[in-house]
C-alpha positions in Angstrom: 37.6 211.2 91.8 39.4 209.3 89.2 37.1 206.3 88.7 34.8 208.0 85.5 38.2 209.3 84.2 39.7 205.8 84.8 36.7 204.0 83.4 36.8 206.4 80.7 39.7 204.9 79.2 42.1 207.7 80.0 46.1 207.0 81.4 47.6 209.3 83.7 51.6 209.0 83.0 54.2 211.3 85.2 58.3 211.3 85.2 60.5 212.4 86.9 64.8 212.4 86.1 66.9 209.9 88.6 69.7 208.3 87.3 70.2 209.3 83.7 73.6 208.0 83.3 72.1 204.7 84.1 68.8 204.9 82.2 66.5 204.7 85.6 64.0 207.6 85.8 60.7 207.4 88.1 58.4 207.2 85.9 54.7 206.3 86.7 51.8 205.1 84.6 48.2 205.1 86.2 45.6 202.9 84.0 43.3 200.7 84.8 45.2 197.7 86.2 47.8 200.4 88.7 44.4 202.4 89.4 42.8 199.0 90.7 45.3 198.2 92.9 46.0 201.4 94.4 42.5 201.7 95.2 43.1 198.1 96.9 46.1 199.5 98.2 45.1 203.2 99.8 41.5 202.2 100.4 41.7 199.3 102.5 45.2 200.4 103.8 42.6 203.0 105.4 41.1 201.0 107.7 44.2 198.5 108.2 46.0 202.3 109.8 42.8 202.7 112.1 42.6 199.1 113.0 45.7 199.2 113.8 45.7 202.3 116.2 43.1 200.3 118.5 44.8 196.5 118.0 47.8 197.9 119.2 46.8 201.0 121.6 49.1 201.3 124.6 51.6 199.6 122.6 55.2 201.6 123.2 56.1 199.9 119.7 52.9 201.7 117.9 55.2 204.3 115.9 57.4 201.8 114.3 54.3 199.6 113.4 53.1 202.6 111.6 56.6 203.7 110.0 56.9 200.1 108.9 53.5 200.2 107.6 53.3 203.4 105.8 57.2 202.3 104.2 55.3 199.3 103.2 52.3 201.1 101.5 54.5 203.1 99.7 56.7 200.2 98.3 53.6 198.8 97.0 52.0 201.8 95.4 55.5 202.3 93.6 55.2 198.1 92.6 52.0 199.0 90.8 52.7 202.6 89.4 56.0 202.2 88.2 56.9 202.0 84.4 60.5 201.7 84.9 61.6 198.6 85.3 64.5 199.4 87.7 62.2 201.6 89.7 59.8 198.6 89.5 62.7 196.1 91.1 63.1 198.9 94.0 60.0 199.3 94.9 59.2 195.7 94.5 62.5 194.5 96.7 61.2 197.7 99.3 58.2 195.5 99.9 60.2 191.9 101.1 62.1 194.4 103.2 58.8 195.9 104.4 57.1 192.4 104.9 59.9 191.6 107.2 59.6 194.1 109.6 56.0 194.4 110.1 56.1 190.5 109.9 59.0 190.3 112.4 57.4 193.1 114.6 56.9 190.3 117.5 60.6 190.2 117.4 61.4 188.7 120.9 59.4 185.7 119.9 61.6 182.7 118.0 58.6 181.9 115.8 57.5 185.2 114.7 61.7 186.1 113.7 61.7 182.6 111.9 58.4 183.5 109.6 60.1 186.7 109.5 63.6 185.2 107.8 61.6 182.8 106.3 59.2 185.1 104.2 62.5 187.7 103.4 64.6 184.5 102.1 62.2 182.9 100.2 60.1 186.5 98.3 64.0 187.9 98.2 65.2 185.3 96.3 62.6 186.0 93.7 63.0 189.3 93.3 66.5 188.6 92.2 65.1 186.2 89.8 62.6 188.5 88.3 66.0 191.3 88.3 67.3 189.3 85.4 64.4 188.5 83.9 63.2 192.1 83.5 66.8 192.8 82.5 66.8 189.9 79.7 63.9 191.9 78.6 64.3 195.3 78.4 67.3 193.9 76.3 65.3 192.5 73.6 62.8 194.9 73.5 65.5 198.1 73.3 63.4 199.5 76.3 63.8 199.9 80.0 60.2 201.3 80.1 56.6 198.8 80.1 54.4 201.7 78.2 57.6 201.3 75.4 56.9 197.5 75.2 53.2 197.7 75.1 53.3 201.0 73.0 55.7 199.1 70.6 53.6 195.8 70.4 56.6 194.0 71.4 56.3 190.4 72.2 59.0 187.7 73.4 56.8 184.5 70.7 60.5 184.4 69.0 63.0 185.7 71.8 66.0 183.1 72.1 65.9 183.5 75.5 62.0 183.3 76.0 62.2 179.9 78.2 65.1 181.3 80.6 62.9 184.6 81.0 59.7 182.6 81.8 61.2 180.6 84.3 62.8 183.7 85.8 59.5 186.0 85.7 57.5 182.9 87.2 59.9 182.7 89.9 59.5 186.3 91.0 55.8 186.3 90.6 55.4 183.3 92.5 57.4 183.1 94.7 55.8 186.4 95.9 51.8 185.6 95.4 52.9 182.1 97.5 52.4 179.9 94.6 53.0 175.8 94.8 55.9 175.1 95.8 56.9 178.5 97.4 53.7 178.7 99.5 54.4 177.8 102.5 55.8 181.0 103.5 52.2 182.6 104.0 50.7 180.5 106.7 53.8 180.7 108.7 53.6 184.1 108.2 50.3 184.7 110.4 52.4 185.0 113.1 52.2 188.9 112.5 49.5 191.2 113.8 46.7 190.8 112.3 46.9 194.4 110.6 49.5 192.8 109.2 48.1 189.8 108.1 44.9 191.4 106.8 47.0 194.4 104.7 50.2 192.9 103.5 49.0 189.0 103.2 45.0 188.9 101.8 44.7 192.6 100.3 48.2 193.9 98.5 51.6 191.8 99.0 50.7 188.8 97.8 48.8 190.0 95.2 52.0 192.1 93.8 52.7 188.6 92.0 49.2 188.6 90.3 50.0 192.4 89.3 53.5 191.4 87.8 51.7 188.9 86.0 48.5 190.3 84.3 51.2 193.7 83.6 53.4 191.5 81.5 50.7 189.3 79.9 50.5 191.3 76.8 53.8 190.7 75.9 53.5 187.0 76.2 50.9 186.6 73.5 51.4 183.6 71.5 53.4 182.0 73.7 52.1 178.9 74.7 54.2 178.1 77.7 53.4 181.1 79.4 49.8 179.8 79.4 50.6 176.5 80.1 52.7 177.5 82.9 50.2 179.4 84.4 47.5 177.2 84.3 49.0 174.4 85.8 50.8 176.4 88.6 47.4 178.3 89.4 45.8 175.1 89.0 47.7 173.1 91.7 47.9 176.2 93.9 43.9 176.8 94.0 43.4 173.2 94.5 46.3 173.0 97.2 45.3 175.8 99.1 41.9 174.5 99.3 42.0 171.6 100.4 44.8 172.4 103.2 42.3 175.3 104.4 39.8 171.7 105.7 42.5 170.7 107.7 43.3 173.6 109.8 41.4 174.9 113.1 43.7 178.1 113.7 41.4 181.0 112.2 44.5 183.1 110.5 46.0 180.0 109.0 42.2 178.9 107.5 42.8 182.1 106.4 46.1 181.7 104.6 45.1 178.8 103.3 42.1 180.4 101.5 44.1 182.6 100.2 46.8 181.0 98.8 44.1 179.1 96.8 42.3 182.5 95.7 45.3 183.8 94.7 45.7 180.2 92.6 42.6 181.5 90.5 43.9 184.7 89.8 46.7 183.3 88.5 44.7 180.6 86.8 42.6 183.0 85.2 45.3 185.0 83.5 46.8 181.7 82.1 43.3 180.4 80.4 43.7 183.8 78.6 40.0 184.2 77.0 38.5 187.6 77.6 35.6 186.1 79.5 38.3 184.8 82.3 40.6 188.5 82.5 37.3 189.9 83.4 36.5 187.5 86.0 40.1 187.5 87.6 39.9 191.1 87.8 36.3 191.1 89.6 37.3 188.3 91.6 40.5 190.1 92.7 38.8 192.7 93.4 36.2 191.0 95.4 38.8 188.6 97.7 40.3 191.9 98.6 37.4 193.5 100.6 36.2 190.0 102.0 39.3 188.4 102.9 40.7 191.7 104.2 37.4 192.1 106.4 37.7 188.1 107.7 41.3 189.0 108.5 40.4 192.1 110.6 37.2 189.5 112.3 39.4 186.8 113.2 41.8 189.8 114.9 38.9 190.9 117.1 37.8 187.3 117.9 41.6 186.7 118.9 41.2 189.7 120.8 38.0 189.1 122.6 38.5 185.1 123.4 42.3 184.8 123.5 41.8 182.3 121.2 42.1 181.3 117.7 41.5 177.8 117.6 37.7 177.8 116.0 36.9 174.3 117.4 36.8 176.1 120.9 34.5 179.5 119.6 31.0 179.4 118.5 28.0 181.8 119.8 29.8 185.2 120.0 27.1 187.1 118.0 25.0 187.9 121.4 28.8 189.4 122.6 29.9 190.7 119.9 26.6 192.3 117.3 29.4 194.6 115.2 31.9 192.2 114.6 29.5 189.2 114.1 27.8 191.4 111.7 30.6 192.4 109.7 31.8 188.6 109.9 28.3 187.5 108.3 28.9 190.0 105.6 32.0 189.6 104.3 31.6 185.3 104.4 28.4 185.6 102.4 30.5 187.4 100.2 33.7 184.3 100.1 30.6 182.1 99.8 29.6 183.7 96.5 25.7 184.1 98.0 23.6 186.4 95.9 23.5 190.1 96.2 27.0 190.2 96.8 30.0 191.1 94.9 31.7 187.5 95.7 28.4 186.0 93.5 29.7 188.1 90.5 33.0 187.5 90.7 31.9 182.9 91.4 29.7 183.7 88.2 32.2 185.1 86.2 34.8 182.0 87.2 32.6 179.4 86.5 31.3 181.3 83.1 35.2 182.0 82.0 36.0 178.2 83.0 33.3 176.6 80.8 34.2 178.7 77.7 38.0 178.2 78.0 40.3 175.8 76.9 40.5 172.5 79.4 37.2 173.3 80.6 36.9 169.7 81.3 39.2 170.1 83.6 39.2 173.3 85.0 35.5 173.7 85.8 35.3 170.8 87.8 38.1 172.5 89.8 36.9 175.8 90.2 33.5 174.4 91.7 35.2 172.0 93.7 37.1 174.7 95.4 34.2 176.7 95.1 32.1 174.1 97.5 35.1 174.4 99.6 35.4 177.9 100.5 31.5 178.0 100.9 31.8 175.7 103.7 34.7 177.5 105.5 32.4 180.6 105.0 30.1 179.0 107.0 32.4 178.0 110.0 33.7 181.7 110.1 30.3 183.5 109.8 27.8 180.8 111.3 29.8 178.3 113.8 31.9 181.5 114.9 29.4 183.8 115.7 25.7 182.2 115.6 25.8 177.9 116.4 24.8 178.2 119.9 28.1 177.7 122.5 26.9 174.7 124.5 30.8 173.9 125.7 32.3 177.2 126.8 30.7 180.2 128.1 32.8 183.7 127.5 32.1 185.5 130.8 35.0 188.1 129.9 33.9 188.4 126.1 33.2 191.8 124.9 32.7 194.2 121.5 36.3 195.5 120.4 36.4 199.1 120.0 34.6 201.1 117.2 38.3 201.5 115.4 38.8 197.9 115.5 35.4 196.7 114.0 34.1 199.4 111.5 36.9 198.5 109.2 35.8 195.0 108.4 32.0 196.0 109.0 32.6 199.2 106.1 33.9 196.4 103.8 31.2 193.6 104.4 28.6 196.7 103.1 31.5 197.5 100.4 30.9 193.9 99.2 27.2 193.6 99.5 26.9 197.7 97.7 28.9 196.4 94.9 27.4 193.0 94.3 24.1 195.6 94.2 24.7 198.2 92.1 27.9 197.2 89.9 27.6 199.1 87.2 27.6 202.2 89.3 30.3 201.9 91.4 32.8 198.7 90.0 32.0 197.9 86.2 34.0 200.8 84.6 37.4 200.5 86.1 37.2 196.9 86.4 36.9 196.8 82.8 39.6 199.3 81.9 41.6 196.7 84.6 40.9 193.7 82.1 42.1 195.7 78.9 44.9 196.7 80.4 45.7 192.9 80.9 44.4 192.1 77.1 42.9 194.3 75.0 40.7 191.6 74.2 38.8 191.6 76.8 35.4 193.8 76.3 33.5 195.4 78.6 32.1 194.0 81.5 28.5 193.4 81.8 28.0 192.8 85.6 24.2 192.0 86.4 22.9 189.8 89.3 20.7 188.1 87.1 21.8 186.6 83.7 18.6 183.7 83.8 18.5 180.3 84.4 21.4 178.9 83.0 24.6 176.7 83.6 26.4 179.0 85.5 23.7 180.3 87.9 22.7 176.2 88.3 26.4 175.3 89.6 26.0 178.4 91.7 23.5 177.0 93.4 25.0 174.0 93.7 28.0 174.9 94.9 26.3 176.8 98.0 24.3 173.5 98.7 27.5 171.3 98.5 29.1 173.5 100.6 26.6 173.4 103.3 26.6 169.9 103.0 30.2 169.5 103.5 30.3 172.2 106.8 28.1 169.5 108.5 29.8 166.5 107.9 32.7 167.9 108.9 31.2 168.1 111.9 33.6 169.2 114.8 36.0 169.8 113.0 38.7 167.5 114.4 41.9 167.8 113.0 43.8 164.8 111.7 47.1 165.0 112.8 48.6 162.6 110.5 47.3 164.3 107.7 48.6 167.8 108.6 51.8 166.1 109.0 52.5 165.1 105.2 53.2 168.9 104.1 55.7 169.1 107.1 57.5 166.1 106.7 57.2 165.7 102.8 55.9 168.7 100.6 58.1 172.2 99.7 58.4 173.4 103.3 60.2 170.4 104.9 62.6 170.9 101.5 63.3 174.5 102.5 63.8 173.7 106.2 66.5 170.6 104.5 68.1 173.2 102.6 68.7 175.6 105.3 70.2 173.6 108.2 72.2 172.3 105.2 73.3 176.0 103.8 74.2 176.6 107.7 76.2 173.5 108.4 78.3 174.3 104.5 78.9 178.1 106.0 79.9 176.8 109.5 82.7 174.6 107.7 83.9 177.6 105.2 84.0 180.0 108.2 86.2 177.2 109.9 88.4 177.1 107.6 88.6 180.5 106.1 88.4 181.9 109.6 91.2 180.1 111.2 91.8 183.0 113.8 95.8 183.4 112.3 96.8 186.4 110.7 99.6 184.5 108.6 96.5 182.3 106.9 94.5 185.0 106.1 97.4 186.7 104.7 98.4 183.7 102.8 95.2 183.1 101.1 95.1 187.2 100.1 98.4 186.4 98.3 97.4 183.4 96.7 94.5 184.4 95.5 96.3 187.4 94.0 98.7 186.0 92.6 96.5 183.2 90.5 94.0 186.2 89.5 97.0 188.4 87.6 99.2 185.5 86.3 96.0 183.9 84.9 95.8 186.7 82.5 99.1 187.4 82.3 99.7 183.3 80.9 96.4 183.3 78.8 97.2 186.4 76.8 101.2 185.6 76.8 101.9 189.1 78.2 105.5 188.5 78.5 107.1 191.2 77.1 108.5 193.4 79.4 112.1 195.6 79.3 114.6 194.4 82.3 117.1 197.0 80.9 119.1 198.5 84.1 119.7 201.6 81.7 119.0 205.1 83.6 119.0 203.4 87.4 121.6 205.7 89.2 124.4 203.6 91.8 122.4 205.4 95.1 119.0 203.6 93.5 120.9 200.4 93.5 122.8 200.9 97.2 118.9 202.1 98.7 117.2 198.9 97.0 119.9 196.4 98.5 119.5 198.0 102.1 115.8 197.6 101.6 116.3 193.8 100.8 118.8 193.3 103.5 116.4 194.6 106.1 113.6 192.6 105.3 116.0 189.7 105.0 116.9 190.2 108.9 113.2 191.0 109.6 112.6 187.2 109.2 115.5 185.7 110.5 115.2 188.1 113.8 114.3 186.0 117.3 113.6 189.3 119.1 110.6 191.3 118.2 112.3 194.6 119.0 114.9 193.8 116.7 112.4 192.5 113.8 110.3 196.0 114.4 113.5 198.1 114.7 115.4 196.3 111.1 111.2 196.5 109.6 111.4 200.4 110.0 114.5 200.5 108.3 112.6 198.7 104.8 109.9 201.5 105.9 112.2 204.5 105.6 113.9 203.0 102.6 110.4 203.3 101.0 109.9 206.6 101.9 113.1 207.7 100.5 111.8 206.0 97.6 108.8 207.9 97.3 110.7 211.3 97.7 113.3 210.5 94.6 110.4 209.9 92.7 108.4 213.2 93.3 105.3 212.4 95.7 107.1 214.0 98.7 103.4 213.9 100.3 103.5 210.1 100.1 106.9 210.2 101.7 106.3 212.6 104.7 102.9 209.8 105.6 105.1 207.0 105.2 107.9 208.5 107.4 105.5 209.2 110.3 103.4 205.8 109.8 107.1 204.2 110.3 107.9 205.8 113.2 104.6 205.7 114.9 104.5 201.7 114.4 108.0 201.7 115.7 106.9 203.4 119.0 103.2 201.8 119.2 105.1 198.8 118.7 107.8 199.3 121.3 105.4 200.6 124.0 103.2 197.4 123.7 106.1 194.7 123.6 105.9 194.3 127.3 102.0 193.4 127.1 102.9 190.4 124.7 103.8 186.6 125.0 107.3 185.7 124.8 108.5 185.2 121.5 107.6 181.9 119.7 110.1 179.8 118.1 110.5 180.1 114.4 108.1 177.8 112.3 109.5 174.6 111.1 111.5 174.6 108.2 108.9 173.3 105.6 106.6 175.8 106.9 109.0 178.5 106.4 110.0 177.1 102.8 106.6 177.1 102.3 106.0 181.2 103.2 109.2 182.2 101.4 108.0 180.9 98.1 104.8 182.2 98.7 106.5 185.3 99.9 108.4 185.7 97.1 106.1 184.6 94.1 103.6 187.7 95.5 106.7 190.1 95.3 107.9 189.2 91.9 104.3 188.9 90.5 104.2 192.4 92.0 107.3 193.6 90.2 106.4 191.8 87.3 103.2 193.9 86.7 104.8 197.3 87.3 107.5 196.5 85.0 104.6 195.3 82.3 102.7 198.5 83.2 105.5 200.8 82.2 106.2 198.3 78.8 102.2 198.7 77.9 101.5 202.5 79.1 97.3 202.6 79.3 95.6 206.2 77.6 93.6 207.1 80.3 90.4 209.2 80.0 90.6 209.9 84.0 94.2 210.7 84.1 93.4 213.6 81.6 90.5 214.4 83.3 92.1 214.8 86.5 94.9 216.4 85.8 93.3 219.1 83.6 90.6 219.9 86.2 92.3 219.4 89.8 93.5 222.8 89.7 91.0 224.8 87.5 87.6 222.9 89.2 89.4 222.1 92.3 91.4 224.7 93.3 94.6 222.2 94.4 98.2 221.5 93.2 98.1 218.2 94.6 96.4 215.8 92.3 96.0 212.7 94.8 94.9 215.2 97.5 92.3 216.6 95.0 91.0 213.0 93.6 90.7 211.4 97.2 88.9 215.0 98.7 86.8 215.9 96.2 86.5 213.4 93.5 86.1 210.9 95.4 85.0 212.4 98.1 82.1 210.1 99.1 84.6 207.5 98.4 87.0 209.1 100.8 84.3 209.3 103.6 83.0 205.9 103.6 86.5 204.8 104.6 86.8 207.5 107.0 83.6 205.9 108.3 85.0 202.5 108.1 88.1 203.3 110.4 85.9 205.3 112.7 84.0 202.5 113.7 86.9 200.1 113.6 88.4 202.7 116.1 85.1 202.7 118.4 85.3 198.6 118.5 89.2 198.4 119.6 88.2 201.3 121.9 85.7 199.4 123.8 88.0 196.5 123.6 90.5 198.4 125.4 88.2 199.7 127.8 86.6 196.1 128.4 86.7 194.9 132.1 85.6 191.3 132.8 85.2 189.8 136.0 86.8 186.5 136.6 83.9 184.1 135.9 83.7 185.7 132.5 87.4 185.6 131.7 
């Protein structure tokens, strides 16, 4: 076990070599923050894997869900472990990719692929955001590494790029713990199984955010707009999530919604930056993880039992269902923050950190308020749920789930309840190396159920009665329709949704005009674009000195070149397509005499055979096309000859500035002294394209292979007559 060693203060650190040339190395660093999470991680990933095998028993998709999961747990145990930044981005970019499958694993439904896209565009986009800002600095600190910069004592209080990097990091973090405004990604993404939505979106993804965060902290000391920007983000997002959680009836999205808010705190508590609230974000973490995770796996089996989750139409399942309700009693009392339970340390803690931090005026009066909020949906999942007495419906078909499907969330109601027991023998040591690792200002925790009557144990108290108070007015629970509507139609998500049938509409007009189905267009806009992007240079740096001496060019040079011309010259101005391919070969084997004068003979023999194979491929097909089409009209053609003409000359331009300005090339040495003596061949281009670049070589090879498969089942394509 490493908990004692953990708690003892001691880091594990392992490396391994990847990609020298490019500074990236797996390298991983177990302390007390990565050690937290991977017990999160691993631990309740546990039950998640044996939930999952009963939720989804019979299920011919069952092996994927696992190879998605498992590819998921890993990517998240590499988020947390890494010390290398680049390893970090992997791992961290693994995870959206992850998400998205096991997310998207109800593929055949339109909702479920929407969350899917949804969840990948908006946690993607992110992680390209936090790319550059790890980038921007691992460049100021000299250090691709995290232990270098905390090692070091580096901090970014005087970068000149410290706002550009907060805004970046933030967007990363957020975007993938579903802070305000990037939220609304989370409740859509309850469509999932519930495995899902109880491992990736209560116990680890969502919290890889709050890990990126509290990791980095220490190098953000002194820096008032990191705290600021934290507080106010955590701020809006507990108080957001909250209050959306009243409105809902749906058991997985009042889940969400309770979440998103938790994970507000977290983030919250990082910002106020006093050691009082590190230690109670990391408790609290810790704490949301094994109740949330266990109200995830309830409202699963409930879903599973009733058919429902709609919790105005469920009450009285206890007498049907002892485990689960049991399990469900447990873990609420827990999100309630009710003594005995590890959810009371971790409200205490809050509340204590909240009165001795800065805005405490402010902040307190949140925390309780969305304190007294989560108590009374702790009381609609674990009371109305399973113990108000159904007087409306009567379950005739309810039943217990299977022991695989409710000892997970039953283990971690008595994992909340042990721990809110007997802390300091089972939590208080690695929680507290957790919080140093954060700031090393942050002592050791003293977790004790009783601390006297005080402040905090008084709003406590009264956050249990106000919650209570507000479960029964609430009453039934009915859902205001107009009020849910005000997120949809106004807030982040109904921006999003703008944004995309907007992004789709722009790419539907550039495909229409870029893909105009003609072969002429495309080719015209390959030639214009190359000919701005090397005469841009070429007029900015006045390269204009080139040698158009005719000295050395022998009389057979001059006679080949002008049949060349003349051939292409009749190529245009043919009206008979076997004529045009028959004059084209000759510009082919003009070429190809070309190449032989010059010494690539190799070169020449390809180009001889690609001529006359396009000369008889061509020949053999003429009878399968149209008739010929009348030449363009003149302005068209004016049009394609100076285009036509402008690409050559720029062409010929460049090779005769090439030879004027020869280029010392490391490669060109390289090549030429090692083709024979490393590669065993004569043939330099052979030896570069089959060995050098050999994986180079066989990605094209690829490339035209599959190009080849698709014009083969073209060919072999037979539609009826309704189709055609």
């Amino acid at each position: 076990m490493k908990v004692p060693w953990i708690a003892a203060g001691n880091i594990s650190f392992e490396s391994y070599k990847w990609a020298e040339a490019l500074n990236i190395s797996l390298q991983f660093n177990l302390d007390g923050l990565s050690f937290l999470f991977s017990l999160l991680i691993s631990g309740i990933g546990v039950f998640v894997v044996i939930y999952g095998g009963s939720y989804l028993s019979g299920d011919k998709d069952l092996p994927k869900f696992y190879s998605y999961l498992f590819l998921f747990m890993g990517s998240m145990l590499g988020v947390v472990l890494s010390d290398n930044i680049f390893a970090l981005f992997i791992f961290w970019e693994l995870t959206s990719l992850s998400s998205y499958l096991l997310i998207g694993f109800r593929y055949n439904y339109e909702s479920t692929r929407k969350a899917a896209l949804q969840a990948l565009l908006v946690t993607g986009t992110g992680g390209l955001a936090l790319m550059a800002g790890l980038i921007l600095i691992s460049s100021a600190a000299g250090s691709a590494n995290i232990s270098v910069w905390m090692e070091s004592g580096f901090t970014l209080a005087d970068s000149k790029h410290l706002h550009l990097i907060l805004v970046l990091i933030l967007l990363g973090a957020f975007t993938k713990s579903a802070q305000f405004p990037f939220h609304f990604w989370l409740p859509n993404a309850m469509v999932a199984p519930t495995p899902v939505s109880a491992y990736l979106h209560s116990a680890t993804m969502v919290k890889a955010g709050v890990y990126l965060i509290a990791r980095l902290n220490p190098i953000w000391m002194g820096t008032t707009e990191w705290s600021t920007a934290l507080v106010i983000g955590g701020g809006i997002t507990m108080l957001t999530g909250a209050v959306w959680a009243l409105f809902q009836s749906d058991l997985k999205k009042i889940l969400a919604y309770t979440t998103i808010s938790a994970l507000g705190i977290m983030i919250l508590m990082v910002g106020t930056g006093t050691p009082k609230a590190i230690q109670a974000g990391m408790v609290f973490l810790f704490a949301h993880a094994l109740y949330k995770g266990g109200l995830f796996l309830v409202a699963g089996n409930v879903t599973h039992s009733t058919g429902t989750r709609d919790v105005t139409f469920i009450s009285g399942l206890f007498r049907k269902m002892p485990f689960t309700g049991t399990a469900a009693a447990l873990t609420s009392l827990s999100m309630a923050g009710f003594p005995l339970f590890i959810g009371f340390l971790g409200k205490e803690l809050l509340y204590e950190a909240a009165l001795s931090g800065w805005l405490s005026f402010l902040i307190t009066p949140a925390i309780v308020f969305t304190g007294v909020i989560f108590a009374s949906i702790a009381l609609l999942l674990g009371w109305r749920v399973f113990f108000m007495k159904n007087t409306e419906l009567v379950y005739e078909k309810v039943h217990e789930v299977s022991t695989g499907m409710y000892i997970g969330p039953l283990l971690l109601g008595v994992a909340g309840l042990l721990t809110g027991l007997l802390p300091g023998m089972s939590v208080e040591g690695f929680l507290s190396r957790a919080s140093y690792s954060v700031s090393e200002a942050a002592g050791l925790l003293d977790m004790h159920l009783w601390h006297g009557f005080n402040i905090v144990l008084l709003l406590s108290m009264l956050t249990l009665l106000m919650g209570w108070l507000l479960y029964i007015f609430s009453g039934k629970r009915d859902i205001d329709k107009y009020i849910l509507a005000i997120p949809e139609r106004y807030g982040p998500e109904a921006v999003y949704e703008s944004s995309w049938k907007k992004l789709l509409h722009v790419a539907d007009l550039l495909i229409r005009f870029i893909q105009s189905g003609y072969l002429r267009f495309y080719i015209m806009t390959i030639l214009i674009t190359l000919i701005v992007l090397i005469l841009f240079p070429v007029f900015y740096y006045q390269l204009f000195n080139v040698n158009l001496s005719l000295e050395g060019v022998e009389s057979y040079e001059f006679i080949l070149g002008a049949l060349v011309f003349i051939s292409i010259f009749f190529t245009v101005r043919a009206v008979s397509r076997l004529a045009a391919i028959a004059i084209l070969g000759v510009a082919g084997y003009g070429i190809a005499i070309f190449f032989a004068i010059y010494g690539a003979p190799d070169l020449s023999m390809t180009q001889f055979l690609v001529e006359t194979l396009t000369v008889v491929i061509f020949v053999f097909v003429l009878y399968k096309l149209p008739g010929y089409l009348k030449l363009s009209p003149g302005i068209h053609r004016l049009r394609d000859s100076i285009i036509a003409v402008t690409g050559g000359g720029t062409i010929a331009f460049v090779m005769l500035l090439i030879t004027n300005y020869p280029l010392v090339s490391e490669l060109k040495l390289f090549f030429s002294e090692n083709s024979y003596l490393v590669a065993k061949g004569r043939n330099i281009v052979n030896v570069i394209l089959v060995d050098f670049r050999a994986l180079d070589t066989l990605g094209e090879i690829t490339v035209l292979g599959i190009a080849a498969i698709g014009v083969f089942a073209m060919m072999k394509l037979r539609l009826s007559k309704k189709e055609k």
